[in-house]
C-alpha positions as CSV (number, residue, x, y, z in Angstrom):
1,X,-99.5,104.6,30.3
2,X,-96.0,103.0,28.7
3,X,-93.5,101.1,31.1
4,X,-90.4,103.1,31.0
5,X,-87.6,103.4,33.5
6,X,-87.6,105.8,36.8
7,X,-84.6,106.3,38.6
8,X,-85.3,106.2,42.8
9,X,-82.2,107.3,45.2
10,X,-82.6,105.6,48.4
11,X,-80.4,106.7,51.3
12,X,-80.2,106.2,55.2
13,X,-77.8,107.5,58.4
14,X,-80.2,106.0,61.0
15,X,-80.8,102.9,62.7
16,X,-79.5,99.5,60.9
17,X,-78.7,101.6,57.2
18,X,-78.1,98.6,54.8
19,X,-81.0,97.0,56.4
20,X,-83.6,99.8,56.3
21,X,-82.4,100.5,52.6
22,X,-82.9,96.7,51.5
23,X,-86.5,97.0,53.3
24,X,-87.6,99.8,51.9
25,X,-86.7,98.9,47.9
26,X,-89.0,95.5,49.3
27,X,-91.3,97.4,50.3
28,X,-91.8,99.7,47.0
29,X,-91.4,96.5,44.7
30,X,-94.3,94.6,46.7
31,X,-96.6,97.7,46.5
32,X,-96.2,97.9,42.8
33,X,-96.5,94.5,42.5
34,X,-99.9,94.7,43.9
35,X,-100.7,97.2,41.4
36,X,-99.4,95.3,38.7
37,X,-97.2,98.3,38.3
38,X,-93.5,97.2,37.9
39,X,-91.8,94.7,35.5
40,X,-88.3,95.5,36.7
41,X,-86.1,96.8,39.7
42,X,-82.6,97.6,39.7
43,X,-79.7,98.2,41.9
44,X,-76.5,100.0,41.6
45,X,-73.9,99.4,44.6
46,X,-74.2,101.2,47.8
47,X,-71.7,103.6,48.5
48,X,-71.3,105.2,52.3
49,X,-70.9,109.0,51.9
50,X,-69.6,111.1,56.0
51,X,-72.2,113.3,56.3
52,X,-71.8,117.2,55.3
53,X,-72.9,120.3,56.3
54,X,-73.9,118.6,59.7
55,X,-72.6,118.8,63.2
56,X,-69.6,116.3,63.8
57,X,-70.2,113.0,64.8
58,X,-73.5,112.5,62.6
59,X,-73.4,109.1,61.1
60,X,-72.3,108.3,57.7
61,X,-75.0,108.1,55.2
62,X,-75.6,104.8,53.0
63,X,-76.6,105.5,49.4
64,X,-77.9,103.5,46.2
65,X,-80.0,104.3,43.1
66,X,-82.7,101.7,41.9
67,X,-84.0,101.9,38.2
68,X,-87.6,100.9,38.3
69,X,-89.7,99.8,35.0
70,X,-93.2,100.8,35.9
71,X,-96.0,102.4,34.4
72,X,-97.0,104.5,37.6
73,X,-97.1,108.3,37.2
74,X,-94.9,110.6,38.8
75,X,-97.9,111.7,40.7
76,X,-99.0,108.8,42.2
77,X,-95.4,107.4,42.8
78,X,-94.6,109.9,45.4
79,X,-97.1,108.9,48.1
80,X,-95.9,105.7,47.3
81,X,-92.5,106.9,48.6
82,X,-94.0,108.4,51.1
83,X,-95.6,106.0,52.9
84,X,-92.8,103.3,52.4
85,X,-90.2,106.0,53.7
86,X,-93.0,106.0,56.7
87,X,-93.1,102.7,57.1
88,X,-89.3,102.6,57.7
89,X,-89.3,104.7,60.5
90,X,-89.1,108.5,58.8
91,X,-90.6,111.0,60.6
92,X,-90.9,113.8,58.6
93,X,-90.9,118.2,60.0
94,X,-91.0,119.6,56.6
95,X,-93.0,118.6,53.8
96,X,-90.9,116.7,51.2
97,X,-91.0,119.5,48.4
98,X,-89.3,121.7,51.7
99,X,-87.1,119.3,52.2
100,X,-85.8,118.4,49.1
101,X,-85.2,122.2,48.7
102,X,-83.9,123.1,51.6
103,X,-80.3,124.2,52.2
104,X,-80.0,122.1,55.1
105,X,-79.6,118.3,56.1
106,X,-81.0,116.1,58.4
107,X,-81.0,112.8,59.5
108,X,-83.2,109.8,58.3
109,X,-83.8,106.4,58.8
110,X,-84.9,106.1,54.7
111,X,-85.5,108.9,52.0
112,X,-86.1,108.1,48.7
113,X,-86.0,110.8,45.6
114,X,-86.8,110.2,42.4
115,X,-84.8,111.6,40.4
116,X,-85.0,110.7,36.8
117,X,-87.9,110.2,34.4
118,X,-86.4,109.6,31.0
119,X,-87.1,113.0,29.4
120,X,-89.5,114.0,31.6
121,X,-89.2,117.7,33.0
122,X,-92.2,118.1,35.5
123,X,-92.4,121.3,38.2
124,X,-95.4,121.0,40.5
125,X,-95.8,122.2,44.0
126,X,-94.9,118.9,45.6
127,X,-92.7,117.2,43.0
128,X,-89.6,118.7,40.9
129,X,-88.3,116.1,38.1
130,X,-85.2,115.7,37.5
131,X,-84.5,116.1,40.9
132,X,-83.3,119.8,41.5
133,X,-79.9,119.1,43.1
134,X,-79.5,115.8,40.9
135,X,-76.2,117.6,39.6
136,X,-74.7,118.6,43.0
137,X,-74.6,115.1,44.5
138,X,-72.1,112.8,43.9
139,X,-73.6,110.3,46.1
140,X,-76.7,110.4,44.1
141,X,-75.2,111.0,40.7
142,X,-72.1,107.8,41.3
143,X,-74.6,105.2,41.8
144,X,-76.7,107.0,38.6
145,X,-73.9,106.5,36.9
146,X,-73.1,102.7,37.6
147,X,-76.8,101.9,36.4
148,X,-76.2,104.1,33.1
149,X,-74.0,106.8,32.9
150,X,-74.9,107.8,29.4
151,X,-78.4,109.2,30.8
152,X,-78.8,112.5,29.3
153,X,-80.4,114.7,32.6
154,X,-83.3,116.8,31.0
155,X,-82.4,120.6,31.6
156,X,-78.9,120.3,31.8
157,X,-77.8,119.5,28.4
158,X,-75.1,116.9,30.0
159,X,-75.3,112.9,30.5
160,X,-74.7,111.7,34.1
161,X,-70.9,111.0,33.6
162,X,-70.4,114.8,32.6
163,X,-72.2,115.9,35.5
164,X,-70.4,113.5,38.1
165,X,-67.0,114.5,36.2
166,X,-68.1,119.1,37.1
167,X,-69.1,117.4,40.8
168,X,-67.0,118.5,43.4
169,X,-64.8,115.0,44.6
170,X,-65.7,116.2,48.5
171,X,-67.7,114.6,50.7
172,X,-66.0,112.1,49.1
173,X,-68.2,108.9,48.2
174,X,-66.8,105.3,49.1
175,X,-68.0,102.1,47.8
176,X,-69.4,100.2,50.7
């Protein structure tokens, strides 16, 4: 299979956030180094985001977006996720395909999504790429943007700055 670039979000609200982000993008690098797997990794800023449609008082959430060249599939990336969200402390009730569809939010030490695989439009029973609320996040689709905003997102006939322009401005994301 071709290198070619797959956009991760990475996001935390429990625990030491900036730390458990920095481990886990570690983490994913060294496992695809041991595969051979990667020749690049890339981060945009993080950017803190209050936490919506959750009781008062949850913590903020820390957010960035890493552009990864690898040569992994989609299919065999997303244990890979899996386990290093694991290894960071993430205790999972739902599957992730639940959770990632799912109109309602919890709490986590790490989750990461992938969200972009350049043209890529893939609908299985555990995996949905581009991501399926890719669109509806500005804390997903402002750090997108800061790594390339001219990213057309299969489906949606729009690049990632159109689609952060339509996004609603509230929860309002803050660079950290």
């Amino acid at each position: 299979m071709l290198f070619r670039t797959i956009y991760i979000s990475v996001g935390s609200n429990l625990g030491e956030r900036e730390t458990l982000l920095k481990e886990g993008i570690a983490h994913l690098e060294k496992e695809l180094v041991e595969l051979k797997a990667i020749k690049s990794i890339t981060e945009s800023p993080i950017y803190e985001t209050q936490a919506w449609g959750m009781p008062e008082g949850t913590p903020a959430f820390l957010n960035l977006v890493i552009a990864i060249e690898t040569d992994v599939t989609l299919e065999n990336l997303l244990p890979l996720l899996l386990e290093v969200e694991s290894a960071c402390g993430r205790e999972r009730n739902l599957t992730k395909y639940e959770a990632d569809h799912s109109d309602s939010y919890a709490n986590r030490t790490l989750d990461m999504d992938i969200l972009l695989d350049g043209e890529v439009l893939l609908k299985t029973n555990h995996l949905i790429v581009p991501h399926p609320k890719l669109t509806q996040r500005r804390f997903v689709l402002q750090p997108l943007a800061d790594l390339d905003s001219k990213i057309i997102i299969p489906g949606e006939n729009c690049t990632v700055e159109e689609a952060l322009k339509a996004c609603p401005i509230k929860p309002e994301v803050l660079l950290k």
